[in-house]
C-alpha positions as CSV (number, residue, x, y, z in Angstrom):
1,X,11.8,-14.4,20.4
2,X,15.3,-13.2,19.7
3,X,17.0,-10.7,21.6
4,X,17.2,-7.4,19.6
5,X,21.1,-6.9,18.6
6,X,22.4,-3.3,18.9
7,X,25.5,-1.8,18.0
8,X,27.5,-0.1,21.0
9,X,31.0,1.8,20.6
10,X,32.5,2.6,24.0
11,X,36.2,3.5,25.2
12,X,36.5,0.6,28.4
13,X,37.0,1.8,31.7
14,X,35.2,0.9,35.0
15,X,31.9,2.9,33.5
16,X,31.7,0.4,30.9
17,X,33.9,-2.7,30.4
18,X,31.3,-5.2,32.4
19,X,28.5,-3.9,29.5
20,X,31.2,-4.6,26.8
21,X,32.4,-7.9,28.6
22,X,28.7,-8.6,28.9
23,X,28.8,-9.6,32.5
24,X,26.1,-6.9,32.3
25,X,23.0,-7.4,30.3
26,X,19.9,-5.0,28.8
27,X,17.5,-7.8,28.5
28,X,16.0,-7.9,25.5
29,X,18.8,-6.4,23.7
30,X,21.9,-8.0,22.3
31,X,24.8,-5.6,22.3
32,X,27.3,-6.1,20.1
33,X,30.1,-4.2,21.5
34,X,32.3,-2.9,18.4
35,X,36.3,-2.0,18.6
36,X,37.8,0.9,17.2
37,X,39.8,4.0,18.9
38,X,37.5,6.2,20.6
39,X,38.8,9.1,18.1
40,X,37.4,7.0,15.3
41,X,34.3,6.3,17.2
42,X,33.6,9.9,17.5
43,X,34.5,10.4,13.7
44,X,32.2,7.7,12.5
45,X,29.3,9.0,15.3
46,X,29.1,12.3,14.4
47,X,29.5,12.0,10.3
48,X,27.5,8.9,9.9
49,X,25.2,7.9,13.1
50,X,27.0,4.7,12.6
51,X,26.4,3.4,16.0
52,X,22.7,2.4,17.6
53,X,24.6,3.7,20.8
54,X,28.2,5.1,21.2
55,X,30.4,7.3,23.7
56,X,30.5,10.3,22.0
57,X,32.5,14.5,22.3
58,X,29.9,16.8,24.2
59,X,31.1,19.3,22.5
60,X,30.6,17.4,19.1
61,X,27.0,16.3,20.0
62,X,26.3,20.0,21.3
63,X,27.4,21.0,18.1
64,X,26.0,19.4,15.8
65,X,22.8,19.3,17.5
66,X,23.1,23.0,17.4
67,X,23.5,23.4,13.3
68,X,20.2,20.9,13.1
69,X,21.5,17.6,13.3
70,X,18.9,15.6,14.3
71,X,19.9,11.9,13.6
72,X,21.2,11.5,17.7
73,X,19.7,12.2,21.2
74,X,21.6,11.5,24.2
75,X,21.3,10.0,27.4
76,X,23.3,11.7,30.8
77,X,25.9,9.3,31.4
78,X,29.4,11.2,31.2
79,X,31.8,8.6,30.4
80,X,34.4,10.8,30.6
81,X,35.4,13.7,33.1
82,X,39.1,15.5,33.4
83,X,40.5,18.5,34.6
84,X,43.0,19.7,32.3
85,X,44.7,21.7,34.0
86,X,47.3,18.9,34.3
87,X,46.7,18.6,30.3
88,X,48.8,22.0,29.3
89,X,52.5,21.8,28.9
90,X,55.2,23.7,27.6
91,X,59.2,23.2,27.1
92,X,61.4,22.3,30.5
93,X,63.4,25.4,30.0
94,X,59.9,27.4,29.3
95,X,60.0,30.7,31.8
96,X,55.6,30.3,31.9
97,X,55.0,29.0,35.5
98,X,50.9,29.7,35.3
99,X,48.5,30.2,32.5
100,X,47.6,33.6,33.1
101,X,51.2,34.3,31.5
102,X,51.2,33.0,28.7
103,X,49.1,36.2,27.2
104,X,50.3,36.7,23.3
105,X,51.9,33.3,22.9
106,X,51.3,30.7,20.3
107,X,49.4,27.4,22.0
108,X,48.2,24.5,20.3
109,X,45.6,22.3,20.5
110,X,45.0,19.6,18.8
111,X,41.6,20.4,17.5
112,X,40.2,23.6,18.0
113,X,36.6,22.1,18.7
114,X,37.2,19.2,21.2
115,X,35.6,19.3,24.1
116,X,39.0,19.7,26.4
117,X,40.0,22.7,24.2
118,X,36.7,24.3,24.9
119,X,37.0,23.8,28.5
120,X,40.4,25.2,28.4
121,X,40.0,28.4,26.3
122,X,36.8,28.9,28.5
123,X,39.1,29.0,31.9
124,X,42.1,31.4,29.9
125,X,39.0,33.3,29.5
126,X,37.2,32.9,33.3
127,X,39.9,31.9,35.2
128,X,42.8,33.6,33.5
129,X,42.1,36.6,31.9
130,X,42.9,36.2,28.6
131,X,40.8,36.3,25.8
132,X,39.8,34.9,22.2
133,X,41.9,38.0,20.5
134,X,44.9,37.3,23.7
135,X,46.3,34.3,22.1
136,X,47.8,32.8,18.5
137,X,46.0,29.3,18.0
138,X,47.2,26.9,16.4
139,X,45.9,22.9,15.3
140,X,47.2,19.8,14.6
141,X,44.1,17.6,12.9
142,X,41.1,18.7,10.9
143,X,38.1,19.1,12.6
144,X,35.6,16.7,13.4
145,X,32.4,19.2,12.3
146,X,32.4,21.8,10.3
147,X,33.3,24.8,11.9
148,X,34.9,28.3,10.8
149,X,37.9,28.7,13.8
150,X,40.6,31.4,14.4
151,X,43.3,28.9,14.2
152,X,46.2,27.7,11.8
153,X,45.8,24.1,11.2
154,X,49.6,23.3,11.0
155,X,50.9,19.6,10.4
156,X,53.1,17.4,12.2
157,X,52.8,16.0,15.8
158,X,52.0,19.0,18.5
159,X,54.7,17.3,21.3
160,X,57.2,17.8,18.1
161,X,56.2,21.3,17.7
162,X,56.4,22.0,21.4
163,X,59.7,20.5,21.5
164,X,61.1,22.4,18.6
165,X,59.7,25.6,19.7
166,X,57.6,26.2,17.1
167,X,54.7,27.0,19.7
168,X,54.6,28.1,23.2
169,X,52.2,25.6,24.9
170,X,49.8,23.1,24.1
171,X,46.9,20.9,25.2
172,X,47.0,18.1,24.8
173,X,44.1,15.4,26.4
174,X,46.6,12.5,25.8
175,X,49.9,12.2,28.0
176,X,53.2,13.5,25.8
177,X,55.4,10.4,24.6
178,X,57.9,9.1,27.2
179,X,61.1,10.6,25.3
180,X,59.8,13.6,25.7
181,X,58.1,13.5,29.4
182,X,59.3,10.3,31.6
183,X,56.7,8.7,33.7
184,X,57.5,10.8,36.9
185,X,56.9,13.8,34.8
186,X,60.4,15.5,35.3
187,X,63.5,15.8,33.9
188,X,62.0,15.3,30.1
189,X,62.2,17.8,27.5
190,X,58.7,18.6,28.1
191,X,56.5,19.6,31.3
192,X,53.3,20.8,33.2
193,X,52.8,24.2,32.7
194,X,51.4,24.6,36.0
195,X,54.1,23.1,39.2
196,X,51.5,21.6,41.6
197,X,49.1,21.0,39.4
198,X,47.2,18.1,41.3
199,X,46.2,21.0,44.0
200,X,45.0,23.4,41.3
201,X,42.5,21.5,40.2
202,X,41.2,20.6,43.8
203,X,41.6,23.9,44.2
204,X,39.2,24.8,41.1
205,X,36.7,22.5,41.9
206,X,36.7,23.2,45.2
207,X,35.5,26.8,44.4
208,X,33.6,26.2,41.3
209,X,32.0,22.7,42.1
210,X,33.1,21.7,38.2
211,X,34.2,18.4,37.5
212,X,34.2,19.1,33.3
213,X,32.1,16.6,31.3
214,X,33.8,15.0,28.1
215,X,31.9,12.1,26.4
216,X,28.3,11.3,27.1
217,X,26.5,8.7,25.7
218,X,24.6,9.1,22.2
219,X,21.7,7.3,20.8
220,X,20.7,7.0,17.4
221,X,16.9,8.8,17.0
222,X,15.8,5.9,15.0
223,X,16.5,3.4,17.4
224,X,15.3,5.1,20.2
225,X,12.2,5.7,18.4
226,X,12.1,1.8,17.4
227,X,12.8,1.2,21.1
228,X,11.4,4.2,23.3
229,X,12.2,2.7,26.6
230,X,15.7,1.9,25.8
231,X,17.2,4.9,26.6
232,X,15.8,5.0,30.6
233,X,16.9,1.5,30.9
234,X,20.3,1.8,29.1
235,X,20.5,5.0,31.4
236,X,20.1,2.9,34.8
237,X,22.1,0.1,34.0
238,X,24.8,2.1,33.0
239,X,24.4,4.2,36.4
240,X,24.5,0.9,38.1
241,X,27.9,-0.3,36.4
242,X,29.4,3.3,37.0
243,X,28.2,3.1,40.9
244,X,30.0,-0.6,41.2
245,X,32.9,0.6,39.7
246,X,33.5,3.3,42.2
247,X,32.3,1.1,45.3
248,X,35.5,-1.2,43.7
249,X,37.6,1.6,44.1
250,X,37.2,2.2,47.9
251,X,37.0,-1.9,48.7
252,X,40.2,-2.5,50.2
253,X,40.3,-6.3,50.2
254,X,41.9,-6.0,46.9
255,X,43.4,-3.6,44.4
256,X,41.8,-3.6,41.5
257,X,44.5,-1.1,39.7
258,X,48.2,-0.5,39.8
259,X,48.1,2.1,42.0
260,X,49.4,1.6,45.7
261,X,47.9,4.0,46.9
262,X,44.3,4.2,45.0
263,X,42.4,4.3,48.2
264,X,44.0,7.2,49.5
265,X,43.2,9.2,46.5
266,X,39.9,7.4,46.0
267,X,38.7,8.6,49.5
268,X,40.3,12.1,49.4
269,X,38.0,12.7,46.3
270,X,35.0,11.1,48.0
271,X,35.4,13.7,50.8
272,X,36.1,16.7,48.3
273,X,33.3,16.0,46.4
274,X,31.1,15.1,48.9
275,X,30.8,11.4,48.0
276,X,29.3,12.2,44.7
277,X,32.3,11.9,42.7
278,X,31.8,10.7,39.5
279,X,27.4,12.5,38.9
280,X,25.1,11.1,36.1
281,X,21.7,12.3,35.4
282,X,19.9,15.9,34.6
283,X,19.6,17.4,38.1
284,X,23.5,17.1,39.0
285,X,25.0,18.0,35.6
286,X,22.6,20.1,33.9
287,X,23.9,23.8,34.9
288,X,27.5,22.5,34.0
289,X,26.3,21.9,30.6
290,X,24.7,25.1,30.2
291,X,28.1,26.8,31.7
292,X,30.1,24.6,28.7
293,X,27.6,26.0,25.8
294,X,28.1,29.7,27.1
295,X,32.1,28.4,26.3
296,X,30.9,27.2,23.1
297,X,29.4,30.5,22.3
298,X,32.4,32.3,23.3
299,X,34.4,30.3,20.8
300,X,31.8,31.0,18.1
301,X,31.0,27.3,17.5
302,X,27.5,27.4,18.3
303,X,24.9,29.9,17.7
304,X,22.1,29.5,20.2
305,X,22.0,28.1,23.7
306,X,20.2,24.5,23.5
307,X,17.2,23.3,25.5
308,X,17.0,20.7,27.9
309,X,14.6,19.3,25.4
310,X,16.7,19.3,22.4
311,X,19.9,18.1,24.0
312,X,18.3,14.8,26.3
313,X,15.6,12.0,25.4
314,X,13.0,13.1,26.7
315,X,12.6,9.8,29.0
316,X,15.4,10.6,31.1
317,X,15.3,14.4,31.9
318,X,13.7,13.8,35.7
319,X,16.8,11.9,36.4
């Protein structure tokens, strides 16, 4: 009998490029690994459930499971984690030093609802003091879901309207172009807000134990249906991949990056967090979620607090 073939959309990294390779194999299934940016993966996800399995925005998923969508479930596997503090910049000649001082100014994002913007208005509000009413938002995309925000959506490219002054400070998940901020991050017309940023965010997660969650991993509720085990067994292979990749990073026989010194940050995070530095599953990442829906609410893009239940398949919520 014929393997079952599967659609999966995925950015690659060490999580996820044997699956895509197919060094790494869900027998039974043939997945047909399908290329496109993971911006238009998320677009296509969320407004069509055009994937049988795809990376997808938590705050996306959370949202649209939140106004009733119920063509995905999910699985735990968080593709992507970042601290942005390192992902707020403003001009080289900017006086702002920290984030609590930037209190009335005009910061952009590029769309009000992705999930690093909700991570980063949540800490203005926890971390920093400054609230919803505090600042002037301003976007730089339409949004992926529908969603009423106190934002101007302004055109052009945000680095361009940092650059020209036109706002104070912006997020931004991906790094400015190098004509604006060289490789060694200095002497560019744009910087870090925040001057040792690296430390700050040990320094955050060292006191709030948060590594944020991006992407997890979406399933479409027809297929999982069609195939109820698949998402427990799509859930441990993919644990196995991400625990491989991160036993790569501390072997030292070979370099399997750019880096020259990898294994010196690799093990300094291994102590920080304990040797648990990259979770999957319920138990280790549940509270964090609940912690990024309160942000949600906050922002006034979701309604209600979610259940375990409605958020998870229900296969893999004793992981």
């Amino acid at each position: 009998m014929p393997d079952t073939r599967l659609t999966i959309a995925m950015s690659e990294s060490d999580r996820t490029a044997k699956l895509l390779a197919g060094s790494r194999r869900l027998p039974g299934f043939q997945l047909e690994a399908q290329q496109a940016s993971i911006e238009e993966i998320f677009v296509k996800q969320i407004s069509e459930a055009a994937y049988d399995v795809s990376e997808l925005s938590l705050a996306s998923y959370l949202i649209a499971k939140g106004g009733g969508d119920t063509r995905l479930t999910a699985i735990p596997v968080f593709l992507s984690r970042s601290f942005r503090h390192n992902a707020i910049y403003v001009r080289s000649d900017s006086p702002y030093r920290h984030p609590s001082e930037l209190k009335g100014r005009r910061f952009g994002f590029p769309e009000y609802q992705m999930t690093a913007a909700v991570w980063v208005r949540g800490m203005f509000r926890e971390e920093w003091g400054i609230g919803q009413e505090d600042m002037q938002w301003f976007t730089f995309r339409p949004e992926r879901v529908p969603v009423k925000i106190p934002a101007v959506l302004t055109e052009g490219d945000i680095f361009a309207a940092l650059a020209d002054g036109r706002v104070d400070a912006v997020m931004s998940a991906r790094r400015p172009p190098a004509n604006l901020f060289p490789s060694s991050g200095e002497g560019g017309v744009i910087r870090r807000l925040i001057p040792d940023v690296w430390n700050a965010e040990r320094e955050y997660y060292g006191r709030t134990k948060l590594f944020p969650i991006m992407h997890l991993v979406s399933l479409k509720q027809d297929t999982a249906e069609t195939y109820p085990e698949l998402p427990v067994r799509l859930y441990d292979l993919l644990l196995d991949i991400k625990d491989e990749g991160i036993a790569g990073l501390l072997e030292t026989i070979k370099n399997q990056t750019s880096d020259p010194w990898v294994w010196e940050s690799a093990e300094r995070s291994s102590g920080l967090m304990a040797g648990g530095i990259w979770p999957y599953g319920i138990s280790k990442n549940w509270s964090q979620i609940q912690k990024f829906m309160t942000y949600l609410r906050e922002d006034g893009l979701l309604a209600r607090e979610l259940a375990l239940e409605e958020v998870f398949h229900p296969s893999v919520l004793n992981t």
